[in-house]
C-alpha positions as CSV (number, residue, x, y, z in Angstrom):
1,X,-29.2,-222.8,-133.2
2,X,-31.4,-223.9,-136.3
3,X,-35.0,-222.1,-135.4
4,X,-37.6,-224.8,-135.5
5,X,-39.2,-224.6,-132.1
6,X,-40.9,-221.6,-130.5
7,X,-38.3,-219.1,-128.8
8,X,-40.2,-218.1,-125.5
9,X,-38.2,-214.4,-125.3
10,X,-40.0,-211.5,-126.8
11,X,-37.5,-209.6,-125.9
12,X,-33.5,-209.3,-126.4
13,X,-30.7,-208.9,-128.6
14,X,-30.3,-211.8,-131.4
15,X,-28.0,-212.6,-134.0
16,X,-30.4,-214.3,-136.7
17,X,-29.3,-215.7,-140.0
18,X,-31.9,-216.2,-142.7
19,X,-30.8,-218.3,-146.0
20,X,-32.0,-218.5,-149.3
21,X,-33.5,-222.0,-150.1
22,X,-30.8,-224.0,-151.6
23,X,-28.2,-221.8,-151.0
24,X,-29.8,-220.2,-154.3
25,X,-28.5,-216.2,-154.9
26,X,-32.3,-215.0,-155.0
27,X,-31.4,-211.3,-153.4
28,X,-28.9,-211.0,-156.4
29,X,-30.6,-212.3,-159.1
30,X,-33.9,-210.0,-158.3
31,X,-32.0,-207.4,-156.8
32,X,-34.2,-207.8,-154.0
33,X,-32.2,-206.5,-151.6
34,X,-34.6,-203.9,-150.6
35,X,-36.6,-206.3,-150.2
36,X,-35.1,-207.1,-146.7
37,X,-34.6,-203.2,-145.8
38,X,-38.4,-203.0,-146.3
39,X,-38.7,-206.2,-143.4
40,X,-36.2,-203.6,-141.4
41,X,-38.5,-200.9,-141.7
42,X,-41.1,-202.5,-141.1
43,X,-39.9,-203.7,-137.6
44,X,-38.7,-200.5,-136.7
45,X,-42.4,-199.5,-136.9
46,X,-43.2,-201.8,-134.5
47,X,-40.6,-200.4,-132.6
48,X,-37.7,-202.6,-132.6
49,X,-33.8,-202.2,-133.5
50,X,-31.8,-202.8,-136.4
51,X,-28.3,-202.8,-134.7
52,X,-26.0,-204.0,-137.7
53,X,-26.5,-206.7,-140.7
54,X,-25.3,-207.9,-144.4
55,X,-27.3,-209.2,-147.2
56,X,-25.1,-211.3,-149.0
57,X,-26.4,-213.0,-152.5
58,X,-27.9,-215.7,-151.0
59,X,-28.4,-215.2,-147.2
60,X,-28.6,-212.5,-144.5
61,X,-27.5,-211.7,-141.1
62,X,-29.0,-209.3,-138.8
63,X,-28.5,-208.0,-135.2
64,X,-31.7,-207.0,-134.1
65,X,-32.7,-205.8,-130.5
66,X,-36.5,-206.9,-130.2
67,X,-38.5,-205.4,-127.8
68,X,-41.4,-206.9,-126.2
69,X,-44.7,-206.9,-128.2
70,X,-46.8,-209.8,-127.4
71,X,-45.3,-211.2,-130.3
72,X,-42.3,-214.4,-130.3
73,X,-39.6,-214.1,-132.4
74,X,-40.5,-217.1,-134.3
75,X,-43.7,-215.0,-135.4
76,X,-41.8,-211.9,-136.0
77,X,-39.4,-213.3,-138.3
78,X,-41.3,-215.8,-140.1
79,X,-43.6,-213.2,-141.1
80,X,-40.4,-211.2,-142.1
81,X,-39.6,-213.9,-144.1
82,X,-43.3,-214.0,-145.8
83,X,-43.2,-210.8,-146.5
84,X,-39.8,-210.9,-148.6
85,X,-40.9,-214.4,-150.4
86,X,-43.6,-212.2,-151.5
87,X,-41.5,-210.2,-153.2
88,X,-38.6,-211.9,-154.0
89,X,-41.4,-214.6,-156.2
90,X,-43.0,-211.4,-158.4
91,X,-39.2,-210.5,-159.6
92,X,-38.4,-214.0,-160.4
93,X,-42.2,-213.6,-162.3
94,X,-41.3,-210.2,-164.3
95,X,-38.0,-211.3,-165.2
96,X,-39.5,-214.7,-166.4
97,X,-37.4,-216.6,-164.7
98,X,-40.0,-219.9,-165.0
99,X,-36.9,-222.5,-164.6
100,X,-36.6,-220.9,-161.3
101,X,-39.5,-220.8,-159.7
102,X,-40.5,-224.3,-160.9
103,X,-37.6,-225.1,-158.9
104,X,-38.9,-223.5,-155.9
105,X,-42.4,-224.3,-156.3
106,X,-41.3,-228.0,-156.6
107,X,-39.1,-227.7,-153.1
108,X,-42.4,-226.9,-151.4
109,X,-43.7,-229.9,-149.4
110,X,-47.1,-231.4,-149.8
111,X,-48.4,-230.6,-146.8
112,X,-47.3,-226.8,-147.0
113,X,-48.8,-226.8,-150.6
114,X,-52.1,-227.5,-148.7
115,X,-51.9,-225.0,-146.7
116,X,-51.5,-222.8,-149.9
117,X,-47.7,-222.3,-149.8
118,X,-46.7,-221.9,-154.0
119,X,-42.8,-221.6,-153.7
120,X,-39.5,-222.5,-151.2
121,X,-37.9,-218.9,-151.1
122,X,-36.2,-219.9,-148.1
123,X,-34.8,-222.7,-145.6
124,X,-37.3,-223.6,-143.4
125,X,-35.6,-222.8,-140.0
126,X,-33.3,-219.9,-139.2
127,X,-30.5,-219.3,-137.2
128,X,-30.9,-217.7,-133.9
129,X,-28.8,-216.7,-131.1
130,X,-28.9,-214.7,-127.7
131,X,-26.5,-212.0,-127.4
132,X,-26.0,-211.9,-124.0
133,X,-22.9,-209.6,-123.2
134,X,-20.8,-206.9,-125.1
135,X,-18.5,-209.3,-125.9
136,X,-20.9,-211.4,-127.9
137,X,-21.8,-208.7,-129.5
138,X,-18.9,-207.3,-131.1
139,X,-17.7,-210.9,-132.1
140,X,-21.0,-210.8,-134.1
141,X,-20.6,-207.5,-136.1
142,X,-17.5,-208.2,-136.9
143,X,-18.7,-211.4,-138.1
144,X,-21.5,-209.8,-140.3
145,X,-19.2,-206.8,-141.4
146,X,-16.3,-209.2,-142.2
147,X,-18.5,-211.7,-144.2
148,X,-18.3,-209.8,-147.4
149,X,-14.8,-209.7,-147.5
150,X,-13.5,-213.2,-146.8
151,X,-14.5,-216.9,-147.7
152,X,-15.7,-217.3,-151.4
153,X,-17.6,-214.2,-151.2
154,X,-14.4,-211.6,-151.6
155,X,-16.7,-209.0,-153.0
156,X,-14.5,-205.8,-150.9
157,X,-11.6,-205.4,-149.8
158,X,-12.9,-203.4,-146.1
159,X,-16.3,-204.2,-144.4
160,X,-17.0,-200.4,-144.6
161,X,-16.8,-200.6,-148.8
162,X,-19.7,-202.9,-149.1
163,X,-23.1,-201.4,-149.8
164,X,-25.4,-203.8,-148.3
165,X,-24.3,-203.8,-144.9
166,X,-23.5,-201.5,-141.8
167,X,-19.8,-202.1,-141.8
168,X,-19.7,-198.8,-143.0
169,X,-21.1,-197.1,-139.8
170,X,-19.6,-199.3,-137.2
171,X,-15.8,-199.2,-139.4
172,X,-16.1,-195.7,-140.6
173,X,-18.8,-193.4,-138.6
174,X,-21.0,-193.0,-142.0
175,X,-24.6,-194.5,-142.1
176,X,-25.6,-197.2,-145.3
177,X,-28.3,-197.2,-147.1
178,X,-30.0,-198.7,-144.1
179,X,-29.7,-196.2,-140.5
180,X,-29.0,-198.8,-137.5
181,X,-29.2,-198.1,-134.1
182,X,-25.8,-198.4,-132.3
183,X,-25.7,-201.4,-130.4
184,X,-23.0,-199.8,-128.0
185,X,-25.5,-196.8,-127.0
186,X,-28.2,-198.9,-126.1
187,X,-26.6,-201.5,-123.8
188,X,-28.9,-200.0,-121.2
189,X,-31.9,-200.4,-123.1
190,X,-34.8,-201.9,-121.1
191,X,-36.4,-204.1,-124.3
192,X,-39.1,-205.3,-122.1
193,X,-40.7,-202.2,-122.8
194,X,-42.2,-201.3,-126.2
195,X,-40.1,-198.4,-128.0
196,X,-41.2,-195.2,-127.9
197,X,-41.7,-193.7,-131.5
Protein backbone atom coordinates (compact mmCIF):
# COMPACT_ATOMS: atom_id res chain seq x y z
CA UNK A 1 0.00 0.00 0.00
CA UNK A 2 1.14 3.66 -0.81
CA UNK A 3 2.04 5.10 2.94
CA UNK A 4 0.05 8.23 3.34
CA UNK A 5 -2.05 7.63 6.44
CA UNK A 6 -0.71 6.85 9.94
CA UNK A 7 0.05 2.96 10.35
CA UNK A 8 -1.36 2.22 14.03
CA UNK A 9 1.33 -1.03 14.54
CA UNK A 10 4.53 -0.21 16.31
CA UNK A 11 5.37 -3.32 15.99
CA UNK A 12 5.80 -6.22 13.19
CA UNK A 13 7.54 -7.31 10.24
CA UNK A 14 7.19 -4.94 7.03
CA UNK A 15 8.21 -5.07 3.59
CA UNK A 16 8.72 -1.12 2.87
CA UNK A 17 9.80 0.31 -0.47
CA UNK A 18 11.20 3.89 -0.46
CA UNK A 19 11.70 5.58 -4.12
CA UNK A 20 13.73 8.22 -5.26
CA UNK A 21 11.67 11.24 -6.39
CA UNK A 22 11.03 10.87 -10.01
CA UNK A 23 12.31 7.71 -10.31
CA UNK A 24 15.72 9.81 -10.39
CA UNK A 25 19.09 7.46 -9.69
CA UNK A 26 20.08 9.76 -6.62
CA UNK A 27 21.92 6.65 -4.58
CA UNK A 28 24.00 6.18 -7.81
CA UNK A 29 24.78 9.36 -8.82
CA UNK A 30 26.08 10.40 -5.10
CA UNK A 31 27.05 7.07 -4.23
CA UNK A 32 25.00 7.48 -1.36
CA UNK A 33 24.37 4.22 -0.72
CA UNK A 34 25.66 4.32 2.68
CA UNK A 35 23.66 6.72 3.16
CA UNK A 36 20.70 4.13 3.72
CA UNK A 37 23.16 1.61 5.75
CA UNK A 38 23.66 4.61 8.08
CA UNK A 39 19.32 4.75 8.47
CA UNK A 40 20.02 0.81 9.17
CA UNK A 41 22.20 1.44 11.82
CA UNK A 42 20.62 3.76 13.13
CA UNK A 43 17.47 1.63 13.78
CA UNK A 44 19.29 -1.06 15.01
CA UNK A 45 20.27 1.34 17.85
CA UNK A 46 16.93 1.70 18.67
CA UNK A 47 16.75 -1.82 18.64
CA UNK A 48 15.00 -2.94 15.64
CA UNK A 49 15.89 -5.61 12.76
CA UNK A 50 17.30 -5.35 9.44
CA UNK A 51 16.07 -8.80 8.06
CA UNK A 52 17.09 -8.44 4.28
CA UNK A 53 17.04 -5.36 1.62
CA UNK A 54 18.53 -3.93 -1.94
CA UNK A 55 19.36 -0.44 -2.81
CA UNK A 56 18.92 -0.22 -6.30
CA UNK A 57 19.97 3.20 -8.22
CA UNK A 58 16.91 4.73 -7.61
CA UNK A 59 14.83 3.00 -4.86
CA UNK A 60 15.10 0.67 -1.90
CA UNK A 61 13.55 -2.26 -0.38
CA UNK A 62 13.90 -3.36 3.12
CA UNK A 63 12.45 -6.09 5.44
CA UNK A 64 12.53 -4.74 8.67
CA UNK A 65 11.12 -6.27 12.04
CA UNK A 66 10.21 -3.14 14.16
CA UNK A 67 9.82 -3.52 17.63
CA UNK A 68 7.62 -1.45 19.74
CA UNK A 69 9.02 1.96 20.87
CA UNK A 70 6.28 4.43 21.27
CA UNK A 71 7.10 5.33 17.95
CA UNK A 72 4.60 4.56 14.46
CA UNK A 73 6.24 3.43 11.53
CA UNK A 74 5.20 6.40 9.70
CA UNK A 75 7.49 8.46 12.18
CA UNK A 76 10.27 5.89 12.05
CA UNK A 77 10.65 5.93 8.43
CA UNK A 78 9.94 9.32 7.58
CA UNK A 79 12.60 10.42 9.75
CA UNK A 80 14.71 7.69 7.94
CA UNK A 81 14.01 9.27 5.00
CA UNK A 82 15.02 12.88 6.50
CA UNK A 83 17.94 11.73 7.57
CA UNK A 84 19.20 10.28 4.03
CA UNK A 85 17.70 13.57 2.00
CA UNK A 86 20.10 15.16 4.29
CA UNK A 87 22.72 13.57 2.88
CA UNK A 88 21.94 12.58 -0.38
CA UNK A 89 21.38 16.94 -1.07
CA UNK A 90 25.25 17.83 0.34
CA UNK A 91 26.64 15.18 -2.42
CA UNK A 92 24.43 16.57 -5.15
CA UNK A 93 26.08 20.15 -3.54
CA UNK A 94 29.88 18.98 -3.62
CA UNK A 95 29.65 17.42 -6.89
CA UNK A 96 27.88 20.70 -8.24
CA UNK A 97 25.33 19.09 -9.58
CA UNK A 98 23.01 22.70 -9.55
CA UNK A 99 20.76 21.28 -12.57
CA UNK A 100 19.76 18.66 -10.18
CA UNK A 101 18.89 20.09 -7.29
CA UNK A 102 16.97 22.89 -8.99
CA UNK A 103 15.08 20.15 -10.18
CA UNK A 104 14.34 18.92 -6.79
CA UNK A 105 14.08 22.01 -5.03
CA UNK A 106 11.39 23.04 -7.73
CA UNK A 107 9.34 19.52 -7.10
CA UNK A 108 8.87 20.79 -3.53
CA UNK A 109 5.29 22.06 -2.93
CA UNK A 110 4.52 25.47 -1.59
CA UNK A 111 3.16 24.49 1.34
CA UNK A 112 6.11 22.10 2.31
CA UNK A 113 8.52 25.00 1.29
CA UNK A 114 6.79 26.90 4.24
CA UNK A 115 7.39 24.56 6.41
CA UNK A 116 11.15 24.91 5.35
CA UNK A 117 11.40 21.83 3.18
CA UNK A 118 14.49 23.04 0.27
CA UNK A 119 14.46 19.84 -2.00
CA UNK A 120 12.05 16.49 -3.24
CA UNK A 121 14.72 13.65 -2.52
CA UNK A 122 12.01 11.33 -2.45
CA UNK A 123 8.15 10.28 -3.28
CA UNK A 124 6.11 11.46 -0.76
CA UNK A 125 4.51 8.10 0.40
CA UNK A 126 6.19 4.74 0.69
CA UNK A 127 5.30 1.38 0.26
CA UNK A 128 4.33 -0.68 3.15
CA UNK A 129 3.26 -4.07 3.83
CA UNK A 130 2.59 -6.55 6.83
CA UNK A 131 4.35 -9.74 6.72
CA UNK A 132 2.24 -11.86 8.32
CA UNK A 133 3.41 -15.63 7.80
CA UNK A 134 6.64 -17.34 6.62
CA UNK A 135 5.30 -17.58 3.49
CA UNK A 136 5.04 -13.89 2.98
CA UNK A 137 8.17 -13.60 3.92
CA UNK A 138 10.19 -15.63 1.71
CA UNK A 139 8.13 -14.41 -1.40
CA UNK A 140 9.53 -11.02 -0.29
CA UNK A 141 13.37 -11.77 -0.07
CA UNK A 142 13.27 -13.29 -2.98
CA UNK A 143 11.66 -10.46 -4.40
CA UNK A 144 14.35 -7.92 -2.95
CA UNK A 145 17.29 -10.43 -3.75
CA UNK A 146 16.04 -11.13 -7.27
CA UNK A 147 15.40 -7.38 -8.08
CA UNK A 148 18.96 -6.77 -9.21
CA UNK A 149 19.02 -9.32 -11.51
CA UNK A 150 15.94 -9.16 -13.67
CA UNK A 151 13.66 -6.25 -15.29
CA UNK A 152 15.78 -3.38 -16.81
CA UNK A 153 18.10 -3.40 -13.90
CA UNK A 154 20.20 -6.79 -15.04
CA UNK A 155 23.16 -5.46 -13.05
CA UNK A 156 24.15 -9.64 -11.81
CA UNK A 157 23.78 -12.48 -12.94
CA UNK A 158 22.93 -14.30 -9.01
CA UNK A 159 21.24 -12.22 -6.11
CA UNK A 160 24.20 -13.30 -3.92
CA UNK A 161 26.79 -11.23 -6.58
CA UNK A 162 25.33 -7.91 -5.91
CA UNK A 163 26.88 -5.71 -3.30
CA UNK A 164 24.14 -3.73 -2.11
CA UNK A 165 22.00 -6.20 -0.85
CA UNK A 166 21.67 -9.34 1.46
CA UNK A 167 21.12 -11.90 -1.29
CA UNK A 168 24.44 -12.78 -0.47
CA UNK A 169 23.65 -14.07 3.10
CA UNK A 170 20.26 -15.60 2.53
CA UNK A 171 21.70 -17.33 -1.27
CA UNK A 172 25.19 -18.07 -0.09
CA UNK A 173 25.62 -18.09 3.99
CA UNK A 174 28.21 -14.91 3.75
CA UNK A 175 27.21 -11.47 5.36
CA UNK A 176 27.22 -7.99 2.87
CA UNK A 177 28.42 -5.05 3.71
CA UNK A 178 25.36 -4.70 5.84
CA UNK A 179 24.94 -7.80 8.84
CA UNK A 180 20.99 -8.66 8.81
CA UNK A 181 19.26 -10.52 11.30
CA UNK A 182 17.89 -13.82 9.89
CA UNK A 183 14.33 -13.49 9.40
CA UNK A 184 13.95 -17.39 9.79
CA UNK A 185 15.65 -17.41 13.45
CA UNK A 186 13.48 -14.95 14.84
CA UNK A 187 9.97 -16.04 13.77
CA UNK A 188 9.45 -16.32 17.53
CA UNK A 189 10.43 -13.00 18.32
CA UNK A 190 8.02 -11.14 20.57
CA UNK A 191 8.52 -7.42 18.81
CA UNK A 192 6.16 -5.94 21.28
CA UNK A 193 9.01 -5.80 23.40
CA UNK A 194 11.88 -3.43 22.92
CA UNK A 195 15.25 -5.33 21.91
CA UNK A 196 17.60 -6.04 24.22
CA UNK A 197 21.15 -4.48 23.18
Amino acid sequence: MAVKQQISACDGTYFITITCFDWLPLFEITKGYDCVYNWFNSLQKNRHYINGYVILPNHLHALISFTNNGKNINTIVGNGKRFMAYDIVERLRKNNREILLTKLSNAVRPSDKKRGKLHEVFEDSFDCKECFTKKFIEQKLNYIHQNPCTGKWNLVARPEDYLHSSGGFYCAGVQGIFEVDDIMQMMDIDLSKPRSR
